[in-house]
C-alpha positions as CSV (number, residue, x, y, z in Angstrom):
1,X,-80.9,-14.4,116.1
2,X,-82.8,-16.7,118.0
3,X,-81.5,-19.8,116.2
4,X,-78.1,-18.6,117.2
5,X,-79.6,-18.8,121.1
6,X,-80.4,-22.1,120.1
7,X,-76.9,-23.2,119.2
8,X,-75.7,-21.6,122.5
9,X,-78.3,-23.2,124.3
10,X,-77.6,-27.0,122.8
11,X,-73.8,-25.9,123.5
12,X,-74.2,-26.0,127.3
13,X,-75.9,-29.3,126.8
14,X,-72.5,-30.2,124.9
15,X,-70.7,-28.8,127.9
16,X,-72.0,-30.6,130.6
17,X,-71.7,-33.8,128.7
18,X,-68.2,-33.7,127.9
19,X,-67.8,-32.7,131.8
20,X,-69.5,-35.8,132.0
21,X,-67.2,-37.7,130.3
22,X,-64.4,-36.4,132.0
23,X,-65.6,-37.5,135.1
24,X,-66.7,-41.1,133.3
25,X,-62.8,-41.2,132.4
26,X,-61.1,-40.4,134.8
27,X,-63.9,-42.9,136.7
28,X,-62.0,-45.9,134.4
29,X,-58.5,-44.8,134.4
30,X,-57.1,-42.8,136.8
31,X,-59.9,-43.4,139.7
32,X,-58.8,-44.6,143.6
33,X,-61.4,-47.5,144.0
34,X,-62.7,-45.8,146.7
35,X,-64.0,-42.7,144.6
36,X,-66.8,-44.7,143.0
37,X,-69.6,-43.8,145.1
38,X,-69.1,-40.1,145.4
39,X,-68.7,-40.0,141.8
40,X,-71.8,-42.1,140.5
41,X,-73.2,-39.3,142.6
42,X,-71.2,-36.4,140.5
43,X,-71.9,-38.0,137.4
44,X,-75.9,-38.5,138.2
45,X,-75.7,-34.8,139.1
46,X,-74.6,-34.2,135.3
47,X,-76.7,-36.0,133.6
48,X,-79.6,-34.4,135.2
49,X,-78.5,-31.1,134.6
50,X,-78.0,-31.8,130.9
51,X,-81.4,-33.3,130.9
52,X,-83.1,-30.3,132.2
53,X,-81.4,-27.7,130.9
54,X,-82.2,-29.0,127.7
55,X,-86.2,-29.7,128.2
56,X,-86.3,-26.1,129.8
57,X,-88.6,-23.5,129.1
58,X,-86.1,-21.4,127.8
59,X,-84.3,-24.0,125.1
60,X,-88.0,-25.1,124.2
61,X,-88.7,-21.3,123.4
62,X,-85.9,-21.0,121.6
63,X,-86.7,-23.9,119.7
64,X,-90.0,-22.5,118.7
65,X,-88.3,-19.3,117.6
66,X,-86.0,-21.0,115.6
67,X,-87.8,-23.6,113.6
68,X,-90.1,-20.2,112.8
69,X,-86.6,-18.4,111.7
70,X,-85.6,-21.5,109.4
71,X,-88.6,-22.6,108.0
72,X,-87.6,-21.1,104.7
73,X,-85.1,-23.0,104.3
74,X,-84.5,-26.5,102.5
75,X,-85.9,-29.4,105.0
76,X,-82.4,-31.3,104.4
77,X,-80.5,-28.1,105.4
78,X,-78.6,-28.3,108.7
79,X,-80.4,-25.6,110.5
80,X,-83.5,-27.2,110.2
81,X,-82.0,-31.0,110.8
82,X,-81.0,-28.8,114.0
83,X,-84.0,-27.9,115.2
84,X,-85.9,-31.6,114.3
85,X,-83.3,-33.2,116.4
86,X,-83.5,-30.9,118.9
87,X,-87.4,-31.3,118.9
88,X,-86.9,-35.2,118.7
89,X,-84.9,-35.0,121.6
90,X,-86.6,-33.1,123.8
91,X,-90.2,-35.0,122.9
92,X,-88.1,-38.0,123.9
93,X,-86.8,-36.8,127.4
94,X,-89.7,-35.2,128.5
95,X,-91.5,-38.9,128.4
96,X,-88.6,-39.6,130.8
97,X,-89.1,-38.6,134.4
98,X,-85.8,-36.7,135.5
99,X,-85.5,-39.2,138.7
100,X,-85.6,-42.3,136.8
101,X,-83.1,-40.7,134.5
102,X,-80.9,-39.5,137.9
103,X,-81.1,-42.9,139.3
104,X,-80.4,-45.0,136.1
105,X,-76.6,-42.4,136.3
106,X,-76.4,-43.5,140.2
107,X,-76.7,-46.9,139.7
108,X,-74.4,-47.2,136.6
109,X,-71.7,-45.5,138.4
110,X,-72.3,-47.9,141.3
111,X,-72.5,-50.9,138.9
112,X,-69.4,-50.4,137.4
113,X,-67.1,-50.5,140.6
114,X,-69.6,-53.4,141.7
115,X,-68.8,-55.3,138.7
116,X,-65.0,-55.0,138.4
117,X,-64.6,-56.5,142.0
118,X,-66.9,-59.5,140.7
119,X,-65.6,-60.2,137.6
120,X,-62.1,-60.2,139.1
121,X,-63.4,-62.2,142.2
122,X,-65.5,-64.2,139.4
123,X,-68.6,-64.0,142.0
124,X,-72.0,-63.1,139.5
125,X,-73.8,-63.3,143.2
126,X,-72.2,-60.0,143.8
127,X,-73.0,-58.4,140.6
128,X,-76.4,-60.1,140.6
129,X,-78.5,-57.3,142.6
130,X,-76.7,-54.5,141.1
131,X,-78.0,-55.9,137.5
132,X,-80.9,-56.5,138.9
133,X,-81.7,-52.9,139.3
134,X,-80.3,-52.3,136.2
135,X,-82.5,-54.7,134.3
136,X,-85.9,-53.2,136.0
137,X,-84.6,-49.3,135.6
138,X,-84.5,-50.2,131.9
139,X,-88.0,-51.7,132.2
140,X,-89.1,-48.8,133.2
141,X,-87.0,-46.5,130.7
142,X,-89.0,-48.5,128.0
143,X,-92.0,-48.0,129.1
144,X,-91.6,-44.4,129.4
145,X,-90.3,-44.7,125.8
146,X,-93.0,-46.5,124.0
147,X,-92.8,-49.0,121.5
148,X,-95.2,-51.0,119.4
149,X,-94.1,-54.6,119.5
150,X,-91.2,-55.5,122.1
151,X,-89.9,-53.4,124.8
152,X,-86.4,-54.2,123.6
153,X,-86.8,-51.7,120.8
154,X,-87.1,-48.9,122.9
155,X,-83.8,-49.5,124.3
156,X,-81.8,-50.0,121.4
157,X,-83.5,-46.6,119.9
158,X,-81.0,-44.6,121.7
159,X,-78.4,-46.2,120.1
160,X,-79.3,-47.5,116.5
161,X,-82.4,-45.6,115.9
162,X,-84.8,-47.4,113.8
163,X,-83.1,-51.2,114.4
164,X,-86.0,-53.6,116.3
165,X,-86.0,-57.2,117.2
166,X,-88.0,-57.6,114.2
167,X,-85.1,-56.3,112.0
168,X,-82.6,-57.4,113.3
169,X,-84.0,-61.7,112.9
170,X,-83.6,-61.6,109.5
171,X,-79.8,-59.8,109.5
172,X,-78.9,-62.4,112.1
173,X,-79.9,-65.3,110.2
174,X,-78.3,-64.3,106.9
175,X,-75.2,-64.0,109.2
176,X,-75.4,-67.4,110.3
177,X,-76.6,-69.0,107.2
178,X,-73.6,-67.3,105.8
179,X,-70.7,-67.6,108.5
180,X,-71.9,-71.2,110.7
181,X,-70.8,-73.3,107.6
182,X,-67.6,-71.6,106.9
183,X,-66.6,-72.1,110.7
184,X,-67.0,-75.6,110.9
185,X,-65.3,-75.9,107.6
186,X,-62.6,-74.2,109.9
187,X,-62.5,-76.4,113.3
188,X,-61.9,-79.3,111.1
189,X,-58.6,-77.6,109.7
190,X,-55.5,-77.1,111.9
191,X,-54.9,-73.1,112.6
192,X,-52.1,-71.1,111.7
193,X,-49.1,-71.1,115.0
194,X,-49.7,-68.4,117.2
195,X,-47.1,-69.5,120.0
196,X,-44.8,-67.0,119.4
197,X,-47.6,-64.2,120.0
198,X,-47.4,-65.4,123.6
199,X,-43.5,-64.7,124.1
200,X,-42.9,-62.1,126.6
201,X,-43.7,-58.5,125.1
202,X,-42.6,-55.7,127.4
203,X,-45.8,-53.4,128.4
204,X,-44.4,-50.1,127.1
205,X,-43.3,-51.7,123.8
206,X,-46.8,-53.0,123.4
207,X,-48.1,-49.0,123.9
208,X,-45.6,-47.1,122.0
209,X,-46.1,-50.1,119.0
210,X,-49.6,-50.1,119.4
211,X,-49.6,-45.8,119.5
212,X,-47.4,-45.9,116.4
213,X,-50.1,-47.7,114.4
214,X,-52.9,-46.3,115.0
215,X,-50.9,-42.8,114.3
216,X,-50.2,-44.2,111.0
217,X,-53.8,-44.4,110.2
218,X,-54.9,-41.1,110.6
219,X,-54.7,-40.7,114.9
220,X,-53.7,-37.3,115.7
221,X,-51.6,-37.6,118.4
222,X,-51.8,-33.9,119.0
223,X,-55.6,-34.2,120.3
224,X,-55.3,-37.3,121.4
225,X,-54.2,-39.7,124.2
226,X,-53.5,-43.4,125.3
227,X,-53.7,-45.0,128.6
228,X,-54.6,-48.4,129.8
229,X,-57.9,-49.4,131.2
230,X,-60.1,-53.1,132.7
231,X,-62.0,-52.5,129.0
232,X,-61.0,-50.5,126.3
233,X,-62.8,-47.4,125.4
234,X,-62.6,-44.1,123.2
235,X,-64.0,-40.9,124.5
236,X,-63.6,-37.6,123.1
237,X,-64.5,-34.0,124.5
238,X,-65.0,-32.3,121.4
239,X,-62.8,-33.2,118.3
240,X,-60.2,-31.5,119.7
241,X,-59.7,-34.1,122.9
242,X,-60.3,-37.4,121.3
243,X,-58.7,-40.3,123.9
244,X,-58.7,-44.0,123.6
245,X,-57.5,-46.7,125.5
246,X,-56.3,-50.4,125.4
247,X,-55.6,-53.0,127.7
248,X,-52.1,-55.0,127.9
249,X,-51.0,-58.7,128.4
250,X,-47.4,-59.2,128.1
251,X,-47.9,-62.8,127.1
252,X,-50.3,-62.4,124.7
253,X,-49.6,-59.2,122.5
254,X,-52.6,-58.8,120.2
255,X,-54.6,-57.8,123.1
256,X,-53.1,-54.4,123.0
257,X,-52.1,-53.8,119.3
258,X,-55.6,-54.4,118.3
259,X,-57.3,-52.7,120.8
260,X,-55.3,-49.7,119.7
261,X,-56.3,-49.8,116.1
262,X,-59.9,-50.3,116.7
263,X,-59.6,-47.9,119.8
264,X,-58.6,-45.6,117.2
265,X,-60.9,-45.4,114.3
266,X,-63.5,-44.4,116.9
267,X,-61.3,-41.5,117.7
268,X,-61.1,-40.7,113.8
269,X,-65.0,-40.4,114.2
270,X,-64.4,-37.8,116.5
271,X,-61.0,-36.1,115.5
272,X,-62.5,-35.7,112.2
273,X,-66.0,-34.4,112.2
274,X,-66.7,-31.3,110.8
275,X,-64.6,-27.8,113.2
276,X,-68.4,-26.4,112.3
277,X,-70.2,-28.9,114.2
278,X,-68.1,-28.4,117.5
279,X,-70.8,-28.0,120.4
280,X,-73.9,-28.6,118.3
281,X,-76.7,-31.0,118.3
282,X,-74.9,-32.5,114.9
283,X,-71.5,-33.4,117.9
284,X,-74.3,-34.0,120.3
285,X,-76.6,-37.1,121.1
286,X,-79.0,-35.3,122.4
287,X,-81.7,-38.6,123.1
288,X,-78.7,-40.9,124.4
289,X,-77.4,-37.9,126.3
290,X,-73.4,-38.5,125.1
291,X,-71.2,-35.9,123.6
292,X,-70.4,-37.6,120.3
293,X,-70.6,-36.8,116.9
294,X,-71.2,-40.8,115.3
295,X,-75.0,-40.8,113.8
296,X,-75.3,-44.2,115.6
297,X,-73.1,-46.6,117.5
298,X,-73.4,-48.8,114.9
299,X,-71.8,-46.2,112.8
300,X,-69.0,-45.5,115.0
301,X,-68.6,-49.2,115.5
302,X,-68.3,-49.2,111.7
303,X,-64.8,-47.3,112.0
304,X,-63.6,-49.3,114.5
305,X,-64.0,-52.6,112.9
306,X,-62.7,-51.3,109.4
307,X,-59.4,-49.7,110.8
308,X,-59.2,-53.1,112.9
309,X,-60.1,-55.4,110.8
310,X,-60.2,-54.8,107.2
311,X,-56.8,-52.8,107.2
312,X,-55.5,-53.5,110.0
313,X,-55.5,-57.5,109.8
314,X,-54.9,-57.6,106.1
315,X,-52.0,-59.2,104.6
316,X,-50.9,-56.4,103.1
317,X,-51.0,-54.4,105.5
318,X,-48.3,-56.6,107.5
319,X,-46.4,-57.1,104.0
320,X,-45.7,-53.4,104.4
321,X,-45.7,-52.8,108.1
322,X,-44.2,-56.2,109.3
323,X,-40.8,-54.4,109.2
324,X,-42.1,-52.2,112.2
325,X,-43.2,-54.7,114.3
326,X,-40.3,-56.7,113.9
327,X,-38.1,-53.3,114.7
328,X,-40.0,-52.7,118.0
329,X,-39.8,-56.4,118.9
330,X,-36.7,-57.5,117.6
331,X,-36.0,-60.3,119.9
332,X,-39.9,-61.7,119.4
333,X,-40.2,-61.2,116.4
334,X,-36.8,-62.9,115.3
335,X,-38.1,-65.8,113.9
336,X,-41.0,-64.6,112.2
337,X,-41.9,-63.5,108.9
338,X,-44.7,-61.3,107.6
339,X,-46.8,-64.0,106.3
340,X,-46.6,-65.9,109.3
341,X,-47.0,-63.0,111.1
342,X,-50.3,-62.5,109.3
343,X,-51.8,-65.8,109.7
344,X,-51.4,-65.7,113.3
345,X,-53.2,-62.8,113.9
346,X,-56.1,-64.0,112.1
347,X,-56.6,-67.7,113.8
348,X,-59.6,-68.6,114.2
349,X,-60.4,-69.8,117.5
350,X,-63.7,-70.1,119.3
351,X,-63.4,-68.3,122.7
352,X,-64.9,-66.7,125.9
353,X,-64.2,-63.5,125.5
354,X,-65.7,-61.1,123.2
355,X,-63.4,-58.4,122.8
356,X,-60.8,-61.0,122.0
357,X,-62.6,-62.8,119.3
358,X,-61.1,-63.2,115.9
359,X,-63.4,-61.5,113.0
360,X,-65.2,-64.8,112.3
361,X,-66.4,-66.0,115.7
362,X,-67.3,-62.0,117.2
363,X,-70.8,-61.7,115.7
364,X,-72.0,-65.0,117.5
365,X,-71.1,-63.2,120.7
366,X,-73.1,-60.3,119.6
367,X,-76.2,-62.4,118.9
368,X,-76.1,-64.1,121.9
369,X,-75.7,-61.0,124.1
370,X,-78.8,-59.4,121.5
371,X,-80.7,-62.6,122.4
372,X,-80.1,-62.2,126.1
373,X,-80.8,-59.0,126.6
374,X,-84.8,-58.8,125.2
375,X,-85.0,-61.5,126.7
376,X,-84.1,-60.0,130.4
377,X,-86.2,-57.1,129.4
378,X,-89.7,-58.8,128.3
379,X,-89.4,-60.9,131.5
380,X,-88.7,-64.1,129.8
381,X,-85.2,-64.3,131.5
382,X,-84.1,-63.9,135.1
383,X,-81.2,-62.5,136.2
384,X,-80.9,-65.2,138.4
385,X,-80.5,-67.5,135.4
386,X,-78.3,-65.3,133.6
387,X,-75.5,-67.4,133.4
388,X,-76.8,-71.2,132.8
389,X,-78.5,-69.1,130.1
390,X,-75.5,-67.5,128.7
391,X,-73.4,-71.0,129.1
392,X,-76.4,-72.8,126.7
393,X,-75.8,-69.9,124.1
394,X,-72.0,-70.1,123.8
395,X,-72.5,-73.8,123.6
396,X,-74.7,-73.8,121.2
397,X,-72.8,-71.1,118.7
398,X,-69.2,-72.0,119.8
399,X,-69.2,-75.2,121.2
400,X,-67.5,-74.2,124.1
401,X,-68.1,-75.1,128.1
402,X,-68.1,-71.4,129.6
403,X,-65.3,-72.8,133.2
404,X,-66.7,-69.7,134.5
405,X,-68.6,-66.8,135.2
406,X,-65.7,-64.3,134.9
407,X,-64.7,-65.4,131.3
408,X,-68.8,-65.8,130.9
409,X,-71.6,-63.4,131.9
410,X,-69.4,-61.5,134.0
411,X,-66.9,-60.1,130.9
412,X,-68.3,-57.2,129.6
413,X,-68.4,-53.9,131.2
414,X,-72.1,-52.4,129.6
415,X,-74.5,-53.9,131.6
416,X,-72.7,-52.7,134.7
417,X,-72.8,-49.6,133.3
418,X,-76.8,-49.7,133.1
419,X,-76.2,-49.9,129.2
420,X,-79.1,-52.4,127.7
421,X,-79.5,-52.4,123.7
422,X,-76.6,-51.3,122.4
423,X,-74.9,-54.6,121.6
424,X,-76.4,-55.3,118.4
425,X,-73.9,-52.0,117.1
426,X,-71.1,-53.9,116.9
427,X,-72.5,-56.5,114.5
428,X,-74.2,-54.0,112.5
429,X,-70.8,-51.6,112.2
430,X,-69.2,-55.1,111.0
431,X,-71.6,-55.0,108.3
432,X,-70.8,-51.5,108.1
433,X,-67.3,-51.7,107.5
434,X,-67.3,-54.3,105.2
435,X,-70.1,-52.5,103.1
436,X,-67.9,-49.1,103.3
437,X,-64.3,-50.4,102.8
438,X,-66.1,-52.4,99.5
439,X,-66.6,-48.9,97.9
440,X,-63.9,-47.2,99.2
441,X,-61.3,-49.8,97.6
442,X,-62.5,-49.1,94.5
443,X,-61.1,-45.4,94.7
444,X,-57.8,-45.1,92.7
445,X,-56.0,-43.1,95.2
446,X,-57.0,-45.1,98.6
447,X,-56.6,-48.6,96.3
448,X,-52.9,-47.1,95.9
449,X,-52.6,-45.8,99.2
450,X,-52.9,-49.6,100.4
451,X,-50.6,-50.6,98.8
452,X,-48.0,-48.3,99.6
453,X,-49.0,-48.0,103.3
454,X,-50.0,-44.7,102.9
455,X,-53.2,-44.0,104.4
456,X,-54.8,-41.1,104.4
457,X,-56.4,-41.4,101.6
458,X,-58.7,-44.2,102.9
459,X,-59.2,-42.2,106.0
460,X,-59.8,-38.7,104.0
461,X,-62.7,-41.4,101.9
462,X,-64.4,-41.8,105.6
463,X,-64.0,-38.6,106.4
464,X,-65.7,-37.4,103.5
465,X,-68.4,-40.0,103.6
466,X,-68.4,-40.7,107.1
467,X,-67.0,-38.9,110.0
468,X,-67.4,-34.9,108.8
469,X,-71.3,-35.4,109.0
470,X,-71.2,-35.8,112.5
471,X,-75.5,-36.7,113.2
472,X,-76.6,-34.8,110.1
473,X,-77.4,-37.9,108.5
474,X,-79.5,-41.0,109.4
475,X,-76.9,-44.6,109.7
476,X,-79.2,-45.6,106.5
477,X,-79.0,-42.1,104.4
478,X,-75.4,-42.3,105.4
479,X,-75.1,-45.6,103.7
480,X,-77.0,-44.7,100.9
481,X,-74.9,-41.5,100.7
482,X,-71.3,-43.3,100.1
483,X,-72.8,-46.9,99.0
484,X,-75.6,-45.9,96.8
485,X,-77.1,-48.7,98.9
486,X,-78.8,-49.2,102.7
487,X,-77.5,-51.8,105.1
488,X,-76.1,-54.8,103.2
489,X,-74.6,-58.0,105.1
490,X,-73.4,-59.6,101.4
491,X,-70.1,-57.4,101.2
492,X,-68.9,-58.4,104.7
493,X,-70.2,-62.3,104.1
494,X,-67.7,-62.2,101.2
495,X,-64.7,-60.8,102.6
496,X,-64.8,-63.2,105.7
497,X,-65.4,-66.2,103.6
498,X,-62.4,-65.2,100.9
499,X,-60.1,-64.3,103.4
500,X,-60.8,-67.4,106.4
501,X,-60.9,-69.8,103.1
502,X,-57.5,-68.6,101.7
503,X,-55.8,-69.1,105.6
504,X,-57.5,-72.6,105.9
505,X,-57.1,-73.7,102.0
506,X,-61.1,-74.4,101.9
């Protein structure tokens, strides 16, 4: 059975990766500061050995053997999208010299200790070198990639296959065509009141509230965790150890509710992926090297943003839930009735941060970090210039003056990370989710479910459509799969303009 070998072979590949993340957790949320060089070195050490044991000798052989064994069989079936992702994979890795792969780890794990002592100290100078590296090690990676037009598109391969800088102009614009007018519709208007969001809200409250919600949506609490972390994050370790994480300010409690939900439907991804798929290629990104079962991380950002967003900041959903927000914060919360309670949450308010954005301003983030980012990699951009460049972006888009770097270029925790080209997922899992929950709304028992604050039937619609194909399926046949349609920006244009336009009377 040497497709069975196969399985086992891709299954230590699974193995070390979720070791991997292990490490990569613990590295965020329970690590002493001054474990971060020691472990950049532990966690290069396991992403080497995944990288070789999978371009080995043996797993090619087994390969061979196995595409020979399944040949017969259908080309969609999943023993044969096995071994083509497999195949893919290693063809991928083996243009990748294993000591540019061992130092991009090393300096990632460095990075990310580098950068939380600058963004707290707001000092880019500090971070500056560090990114450098980063910036040139992803050169490189590109290179050893290949592309046809911009080096850019190499990177963001690992993460949204088949998206380019070419592909994503046109998506952008319609965005902006679409959402630009609509906002300064908005900064004429005066916003909903959001001052009593900033009244004291105890820290374990704001967990055990925050927990409770995201429970409610499908978050099984029996494989799954919550701590609190500098940025939020999910990671799982198989389906069966799915964590998430959010971060807390006890003067401003969306931070923490919010993170929790869209923490959360990343960890429905994972909970819910096919038991079959446990410790396959199809729970394995094998090119990207992560243990996770989402086809892209567009499509994972998809679940995120629609258990966020599109349930999560809906007026009915606080028409229903309201009651338990205003049990867990009864002194808050006093005052305040569903309605208001809903408006506030969805302000719209040009800001800094990205992870803090309302629904309306986030994808102007995004393009500006897309923008950046090919531009540091093609050489037209200097680090050294990073954040007079960034400043002229959020100006343009927001009108904002950036104060400084630490609420500017310093925010976000990827680049540290040595992460370049995945930022264009979020804006492409908006579209996502607004595309997915457009269909799924339509189905009598999730429609009723929504209404009665019952949902698991919207989540088992994902999972049938979404998060129990793990990687079998490509983001677009995916799309095509449970929309009848590929990527579509028109369904999420729609629902931001009917909902910001009811909240501001436009």
């Amino acid at each position: 059975m040497t497709y069975a070998g196969l399985l086992e072979r891709t299954g230590q590949v699974n193995d070390l990766l979720n070791a991997k993340s292990v490490l990569a957790w613990d590295s965020r949320v329970m690590m002493p500061a001054g474990g971060a060089e020691t472990r950049a070195k532990q966690l290069a050490t396991l992403s080497v050995l995944a990288r070789d044991h999978l371009v080995a000798d043996e797993t090619r052989r087994l390969l061979d053997a196995a595409e020979a064994e399944t040949a017969s069989l259908p080309a969609d079936s999943v023993e044969r999208t096995i071994c083509a992702q497999v195949r893919e994979a290693i063809d991928y890795h083996l243009r990748i010299p294993a000591e540019l792969v061992r130092r991009r780890a090393e300096t990632g794990s460095i990075g990310q200790d580098i950068w939380a002592r600058a963004r707290t100290d707001n000092d880019f100078a500090a971070f500056a070198p560090v990114l450098a590296d980063t910036v040139a090690l992803n050169r490189e990676m590109a290179e050893c990639i290949g592309y046809d037009s911009h080096p850019y598109d190499a990177l963001m391969y690992r993460f949204e296959p088949g998206e380019t800088v070419a592909t994503l102009k046109p998506l952008f614009a319609r965005l902006r065509d679409g959402l630009l007018p609509l906002l300064r519709k908005i900064a004429d208007r005066d916003g909903p009141n959001v001052d009593f969001l900033r009244r004291p809200f105890p820290k374990q409250a704001q967990l055990d509230f925050g927990l409770k919600m995201a429970a409610k949506l499908g978050y099984d609490l029996n494989r799954g965790r919550l701590d609190t972390t500098v940025h939020p994050f999910e990671v799982s370790f198989t389906r069966n150890d799915v964590r998430i994480t959010t971060r807390v300010n006890e003067n401003w409690m969306p931070m923490s509710l919010f993170g929790c939900l869209h923490e959360a439907g990343h960890g429905l991804y994972e909970q819910y992926a096919d038991p079959a798929y446990v410790r396959t290629p199809l729970a394995t990104d094998l090119v990207g090297l992560y243990a996770v079962s989402g086809v892209s991380f567009g499509a994972h950002e998809s679940q995120s943003r629609l258990f966020e967003n599109h349930v999560g900041r809906s007026r009915e959903f606080w028409e229903l839930n309201f009651p338990e927000a205003r049990a867990a914060y009864p002194e808050q919360l006093a005052d305040i009735d569903a309605e208001t309670f809903w408006r506030a949450v969805n302000r719209v308010e040009p800001g800094f941060i990205r992870v803090e954005a309302d629904e309306l301003t986030y994808d102007f983030h995004i393009m500006l970090r897309v923008d950046i980012e090919a531009a540091l990699i093609d050489g037209s951009l200097q680090v050294k210039d990073l954040p007079e460049a960034w400043n002229a972006k959020i100006k343009e888009y927001l009108g904002l003056d950036v104060p400084s770097d630490r609420l500017g270029v310093l925010q976000d925790v990827h680049w540290s990370s040595g992460q370049i080209g995945t930022f264009c997922n979020y804006t492409i899992g908006n579209v996502m989710a607004g595309q997915l929950f457009e269909v799924a709304r339509k189905d009598a028992a999730v429609s009723q479910g929504l209404r009665t604050a019952d949902y698991a039937p919207l989540r088992e619609w994902m999972t049938d459509h979404v998060h129990r194909h793990g990687r079998r399926y490509s983001r677009d046949e995916l799309l095509v799969r449970a929309t009848g349609r590929t990527l579509d920006p028109e369904p999420y244009i729609a629902h931001l303009t009917a909902k910001y336009s009811e909240i501001y009377g436009i």
